[in-house]
C-alpha positions as CSV (number, residue, x, y, z in Angstrom):
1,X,117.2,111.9,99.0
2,X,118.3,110.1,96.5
3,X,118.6,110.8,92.5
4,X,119.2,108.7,89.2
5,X,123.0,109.1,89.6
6,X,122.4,108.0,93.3
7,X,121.1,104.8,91.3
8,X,124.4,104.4,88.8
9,X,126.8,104.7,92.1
10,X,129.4,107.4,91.3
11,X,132.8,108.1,91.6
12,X,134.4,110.0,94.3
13,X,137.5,111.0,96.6
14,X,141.5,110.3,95.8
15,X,141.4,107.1,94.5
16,X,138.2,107.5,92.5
17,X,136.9,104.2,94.2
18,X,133.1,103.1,92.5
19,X,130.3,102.8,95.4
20,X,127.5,100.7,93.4
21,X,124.0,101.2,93.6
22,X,123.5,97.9,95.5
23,X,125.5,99.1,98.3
24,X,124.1,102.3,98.4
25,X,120.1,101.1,98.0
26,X,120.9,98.4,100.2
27,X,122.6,101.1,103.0
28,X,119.4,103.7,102.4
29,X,117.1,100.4,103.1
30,X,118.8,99.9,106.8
31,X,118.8,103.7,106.9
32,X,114.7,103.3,106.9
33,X,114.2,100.7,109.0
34,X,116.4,102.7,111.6
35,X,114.6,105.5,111.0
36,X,110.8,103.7,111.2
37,X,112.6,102.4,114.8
38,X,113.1,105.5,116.0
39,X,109.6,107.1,114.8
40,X,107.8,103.5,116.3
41,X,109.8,104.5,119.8
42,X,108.8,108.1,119.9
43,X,105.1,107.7,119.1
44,X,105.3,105.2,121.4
45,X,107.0,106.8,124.5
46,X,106.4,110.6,124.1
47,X,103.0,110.5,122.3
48,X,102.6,113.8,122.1
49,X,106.3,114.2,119.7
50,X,105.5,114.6,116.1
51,X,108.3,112.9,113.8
52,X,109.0,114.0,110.8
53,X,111.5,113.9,107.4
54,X,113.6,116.0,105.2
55,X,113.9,115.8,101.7
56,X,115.4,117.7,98.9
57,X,112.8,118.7,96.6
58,X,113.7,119.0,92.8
59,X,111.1,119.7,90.7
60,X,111.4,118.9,87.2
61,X,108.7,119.7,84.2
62,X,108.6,117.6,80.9
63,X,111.0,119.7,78.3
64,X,108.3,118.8,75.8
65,X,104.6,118.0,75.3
66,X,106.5,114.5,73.9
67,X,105.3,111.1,75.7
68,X,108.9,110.2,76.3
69,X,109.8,113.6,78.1
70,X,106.7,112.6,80.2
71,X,107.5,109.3,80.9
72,X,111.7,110.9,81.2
73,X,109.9,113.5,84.1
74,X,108.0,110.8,86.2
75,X,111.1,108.9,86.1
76,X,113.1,111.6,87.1
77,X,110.7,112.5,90.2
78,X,110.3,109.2,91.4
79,X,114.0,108.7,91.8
80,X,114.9,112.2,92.8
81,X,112.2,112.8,95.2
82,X,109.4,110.2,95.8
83,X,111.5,107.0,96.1
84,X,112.7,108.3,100.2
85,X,109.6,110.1,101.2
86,X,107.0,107.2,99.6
87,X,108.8,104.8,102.0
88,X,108.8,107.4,105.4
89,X,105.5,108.8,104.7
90,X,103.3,106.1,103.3
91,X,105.6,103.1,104.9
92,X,106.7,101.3,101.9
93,X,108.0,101.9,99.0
94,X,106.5,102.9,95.7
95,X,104.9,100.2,92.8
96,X,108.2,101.6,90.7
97,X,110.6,100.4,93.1
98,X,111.4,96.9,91.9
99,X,112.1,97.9,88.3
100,X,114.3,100.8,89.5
101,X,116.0,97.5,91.5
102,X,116.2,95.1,88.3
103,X,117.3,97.6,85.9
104,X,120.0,98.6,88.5
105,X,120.8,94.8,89.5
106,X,120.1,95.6,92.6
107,X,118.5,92.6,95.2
108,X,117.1,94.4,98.6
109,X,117.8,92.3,101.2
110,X,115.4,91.9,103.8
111,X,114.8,91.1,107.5
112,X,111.7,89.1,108.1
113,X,109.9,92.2,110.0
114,X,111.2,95.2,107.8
115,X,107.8,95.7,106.0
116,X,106.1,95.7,109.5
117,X,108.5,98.3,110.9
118,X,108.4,100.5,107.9
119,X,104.6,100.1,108.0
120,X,104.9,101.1,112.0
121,X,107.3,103.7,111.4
122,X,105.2,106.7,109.5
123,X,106.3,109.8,110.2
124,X,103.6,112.7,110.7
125,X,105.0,115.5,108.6
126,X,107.0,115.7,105.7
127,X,109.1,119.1,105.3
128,X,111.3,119.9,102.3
129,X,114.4,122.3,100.9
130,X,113.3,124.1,97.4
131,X,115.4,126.2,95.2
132,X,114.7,125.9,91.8
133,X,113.1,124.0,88.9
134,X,114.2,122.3,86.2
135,X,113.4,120.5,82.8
136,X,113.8,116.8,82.2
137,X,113.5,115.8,78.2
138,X,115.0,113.7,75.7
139,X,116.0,115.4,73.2
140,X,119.2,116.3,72.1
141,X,118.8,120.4,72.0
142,X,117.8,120.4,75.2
143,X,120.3,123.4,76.7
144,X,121.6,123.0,80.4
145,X,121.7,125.0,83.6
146,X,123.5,125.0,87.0
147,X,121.3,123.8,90.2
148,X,121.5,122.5,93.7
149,X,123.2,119.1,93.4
150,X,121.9,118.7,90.3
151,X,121.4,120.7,87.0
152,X,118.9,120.2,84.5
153,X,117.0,121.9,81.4
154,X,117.2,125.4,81.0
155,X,113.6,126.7,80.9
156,X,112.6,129.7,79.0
157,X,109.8,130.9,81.0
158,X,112.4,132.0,84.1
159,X,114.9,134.2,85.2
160,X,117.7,132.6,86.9
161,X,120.2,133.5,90.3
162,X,124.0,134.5,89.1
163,X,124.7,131.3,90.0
164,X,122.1,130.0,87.3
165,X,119.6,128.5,89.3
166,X,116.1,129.2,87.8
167,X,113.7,131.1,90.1
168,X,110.2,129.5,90.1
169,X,107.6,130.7,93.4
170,X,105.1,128.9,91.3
171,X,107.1,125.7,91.1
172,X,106.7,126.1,95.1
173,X,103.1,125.9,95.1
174,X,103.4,123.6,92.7
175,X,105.9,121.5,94.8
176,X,103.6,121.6,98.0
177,X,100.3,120.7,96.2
178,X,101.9,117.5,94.9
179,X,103.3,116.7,98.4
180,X,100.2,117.1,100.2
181,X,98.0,115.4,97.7
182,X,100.0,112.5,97.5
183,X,100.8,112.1,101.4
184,X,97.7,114.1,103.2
185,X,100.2,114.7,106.0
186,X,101.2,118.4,107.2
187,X,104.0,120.0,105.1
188,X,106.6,122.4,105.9
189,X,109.4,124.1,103.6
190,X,112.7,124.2,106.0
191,X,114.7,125.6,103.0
192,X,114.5,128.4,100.4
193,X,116.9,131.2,100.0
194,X,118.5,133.1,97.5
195,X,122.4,133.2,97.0
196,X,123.7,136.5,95.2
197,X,126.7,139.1,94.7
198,X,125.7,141.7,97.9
199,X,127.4,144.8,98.1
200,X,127.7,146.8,101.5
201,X,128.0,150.0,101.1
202,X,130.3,152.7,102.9
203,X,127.5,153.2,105.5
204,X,126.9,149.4,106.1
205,X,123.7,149.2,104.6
206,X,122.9,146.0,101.8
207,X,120.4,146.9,99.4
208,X,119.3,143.7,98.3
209,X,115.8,144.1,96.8
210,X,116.2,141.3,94.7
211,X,116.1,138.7,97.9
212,X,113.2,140.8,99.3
213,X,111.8,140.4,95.7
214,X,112.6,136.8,96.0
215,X,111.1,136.3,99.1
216,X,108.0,138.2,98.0
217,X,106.6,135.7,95.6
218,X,107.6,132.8,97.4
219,X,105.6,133.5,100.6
220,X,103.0,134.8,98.1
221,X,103.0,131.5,96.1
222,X,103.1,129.3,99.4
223,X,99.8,131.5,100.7
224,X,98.5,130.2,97.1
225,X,98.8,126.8,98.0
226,X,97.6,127.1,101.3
227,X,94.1,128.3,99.9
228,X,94.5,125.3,97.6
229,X,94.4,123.3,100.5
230,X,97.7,122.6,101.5
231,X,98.3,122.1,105.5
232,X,101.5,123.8,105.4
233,X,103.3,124.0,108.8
234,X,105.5,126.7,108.3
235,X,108.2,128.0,106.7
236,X,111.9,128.6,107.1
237,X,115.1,130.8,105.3
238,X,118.3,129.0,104.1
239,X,120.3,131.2,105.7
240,X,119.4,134.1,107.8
241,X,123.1,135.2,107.9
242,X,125.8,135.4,105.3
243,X,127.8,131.6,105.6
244,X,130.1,129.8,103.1
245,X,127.8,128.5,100.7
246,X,127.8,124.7,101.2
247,X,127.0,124.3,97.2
248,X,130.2,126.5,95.9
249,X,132.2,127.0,99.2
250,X,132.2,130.5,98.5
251,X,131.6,133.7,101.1
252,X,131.0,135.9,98.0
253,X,127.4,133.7,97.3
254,X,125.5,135.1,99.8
255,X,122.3,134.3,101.5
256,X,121.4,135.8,105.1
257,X,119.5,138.9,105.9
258,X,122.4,139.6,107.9
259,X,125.7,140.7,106.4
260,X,129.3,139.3,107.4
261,X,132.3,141.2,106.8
262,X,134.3,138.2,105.6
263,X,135.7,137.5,102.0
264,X,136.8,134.5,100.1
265,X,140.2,135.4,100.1
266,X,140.3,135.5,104.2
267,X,140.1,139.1,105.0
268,X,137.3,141.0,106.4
269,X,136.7,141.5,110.4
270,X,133.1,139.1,111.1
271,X,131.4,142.1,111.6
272,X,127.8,142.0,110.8
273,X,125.2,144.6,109.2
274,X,121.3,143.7,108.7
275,X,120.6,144.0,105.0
276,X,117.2,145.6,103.7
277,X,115.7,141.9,103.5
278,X,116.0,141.8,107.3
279,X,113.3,144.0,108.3
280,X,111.3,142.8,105.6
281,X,111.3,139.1,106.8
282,X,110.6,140.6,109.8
283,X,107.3,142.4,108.5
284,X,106.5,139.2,106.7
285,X,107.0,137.4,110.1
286,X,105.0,140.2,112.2
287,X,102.5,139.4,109.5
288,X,102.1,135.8,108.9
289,X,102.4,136.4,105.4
290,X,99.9,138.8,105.1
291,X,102.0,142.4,105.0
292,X,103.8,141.5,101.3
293,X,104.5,145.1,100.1
């Protein structure tokens, strides 16, 4: 997955050194055509595999009924998401691409069968991570949150985590009916979770009815899309038990159904309590989505 910034290059470790967005388009481009290899040699040798890919979803909304946040948005998504998955999915990349390339500098260099092996190399599925959403605009007064790799605008319309990332189910069905309309390939979210402050009480119990509330609407909004017409594959929790969060490094921003008795500042024993939310997934499970109460 790559994003605008992904595009600039960026600065990183000790020395700060500057990784362009030749190098980095030009690296993701090899990182394709290896992956098309690999899919071409599956389908090839173990028919019955299905291959798929993994993307970050971020879906941004236009801050504004403006042209320019429009045109800011489809930007924004065709960098941040579509750019990877138009290439893996449909086996070549998007009518944007060679702007995004001369406005960066950036010259793709190519082998003389790379457009046959991405072409040969499609996966079957495509399956996604989704958080949040967030507003892309132009204008000035546009106020910021915190996200997953990236922030964005602040929208009005949702609550947001402690952490400040905006809760949107409907943005999920959202998500997955742009996905499937624009690939018509099976479509599975592999990551959605809530991190928050849980408290175990004296007893061991974690009341944590804001996950199961969470949880609730998301599965809700995903049977949505599924009477939409989405084929959605399935659908899987970021995490099931408490782990330092790979966003903040923290223990205290917590995730599973399943509590661990370990703290940021080292102490705690790794002993491990379900929280409400585990016998609620497990309904939901039992259920297939049906049992939401």
């Amino acid at each position: 997955m790559y994003g605008t910034s992904n595009l600039q290059g960026f600065e990183g470790g000790r020395d700060k050194l500057y990784v362009g967005p030749q190098i980095r388009l030009q690296s993701l481009h090899h990182q394709f055509v290896a992956s098309a290899k690999v899919v071409k040699y599956a389908h090839e040798h173990y028919p019955d595999f299905k291959m798929g890919c993994m993307t970050v979803y971020l879906q941004t909304y236009p801050a504004t009924c403006d042209p320019k946040d429009q045109l800011a948005n489809q930007l924004n998504m065709r960098t941040r998401v579509f750019y990877t998955t138009d290439v893996q999915v449909r086996g070549y990349y998007g009518c944007y691409a060679q702007r995004l390339w001369d406005e960066q500098g950036v010259t793709i260099e190519w082998a003389d069968d790379d457009a046959e092996i991405l072409r040969e190399g499609k996966v079957d599925f495509l399956s996604f991570s989704y958080y949040m959403t967030n507003l892309i605009g132009t204008h000035d007064d546009l106020e910021q949150t915190e996200g997953n790799i990236v922030g964005g605008g602040k929208n009005p319309y949702l609550e947001a985590s402690a952490w400040g990332w905006q809760i949107d189910p409907d943005g999920l069905r959202f998500a997955l009916n742009e996905m499937y309309d624009r690939y018509q390939v099976p479509v599975m979210v592999v990551e959605n979770g809530l991190g928050e402050f849980d408290k175990k009480e004296e007893d061991g119990s974690v009341h944590d009815g804001y996950r199961i509330d969470y949880l609730r609407k998301h599965v809700a909004a995903m049977r949505e899309a599924v009477i939409d017409g989405v084929d959605l594959m399935g659908y899987t929790w970021w995490g099931p038990i408490d782990l330092v969060s790979h966003g903040t490094g923290e223990m205290r921003k917590r995730y599973g159904f399943i509590y661990v008795d370990k703290y940021d500042d080292g102490t705690g024993d790794l002993s491990r309590s379900k929280k409400d939310s585990f016998d609620y997934y497990k309904k939901v499970i039992a259920s297939n989505g049906e049992d939401l109460d």
